[in-house]
C-alpha positions, 0 to 999 in steps of 0.5 A: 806492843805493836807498832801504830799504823794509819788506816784511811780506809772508812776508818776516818784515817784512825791510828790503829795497832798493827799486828804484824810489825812490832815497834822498834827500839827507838820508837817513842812510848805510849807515855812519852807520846802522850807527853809530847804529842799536844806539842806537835799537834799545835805545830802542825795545826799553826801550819797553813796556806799554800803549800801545806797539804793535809796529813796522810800520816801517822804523826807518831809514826814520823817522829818515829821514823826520826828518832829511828834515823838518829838512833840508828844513823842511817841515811834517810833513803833506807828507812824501813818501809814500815815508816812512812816515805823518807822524803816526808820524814825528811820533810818533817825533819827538815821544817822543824830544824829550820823553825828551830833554828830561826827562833834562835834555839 
């Protein structure tokens, strides 16, 4: 098992397995993924008009990076620099508490 990488160049921006990092232990599973992946799919597509940028990176790759972050207790600056930048994980983090929070969960 590797570690899935977004490649942007010509390859229509394809998540693909690099063979030169292996996942972490924190990293979610193929299974898992495919369980959960639908729901941040919908999240993602409801987020639109100003201030929202298309994608650049993996969505599996920064729920990765979270789960890493909480597993590990880290601060956010020292995320290993095979996940994507800790400020958009961060980012990511950060939106989905605060949508969470105002549903009242």
């Amino acid at each position: 098992m590797f570690r899935h990488v977004l490649v942007t160049a010509g390859d229509e921006g394809r998540c693909t397995p690099c063979e030169c990092s292996r996942p972490y232990r924190s990293d979610v599973s193929d299974v898992r993924w495919a369980l959960t992946e639908p729901v941040f799919t919908e999240g993602q597509a409801r987020r639109t008009g100003p201030g929202t940028a298309a994608r650049v990176h993996d969505l599996r790759e920064i729920v990765n990076a979270i789960l890493y972050v909480n597993r590990t207790g880290i601060p956010w600056e020292y995320l290993p620099h095979d996940f994507p930048p800790y400020k958009t994980v961060y980012d990511y983090c950060e939106v989905g508490g605060r949508r969470d929070h105002a549903k009242g969960s």
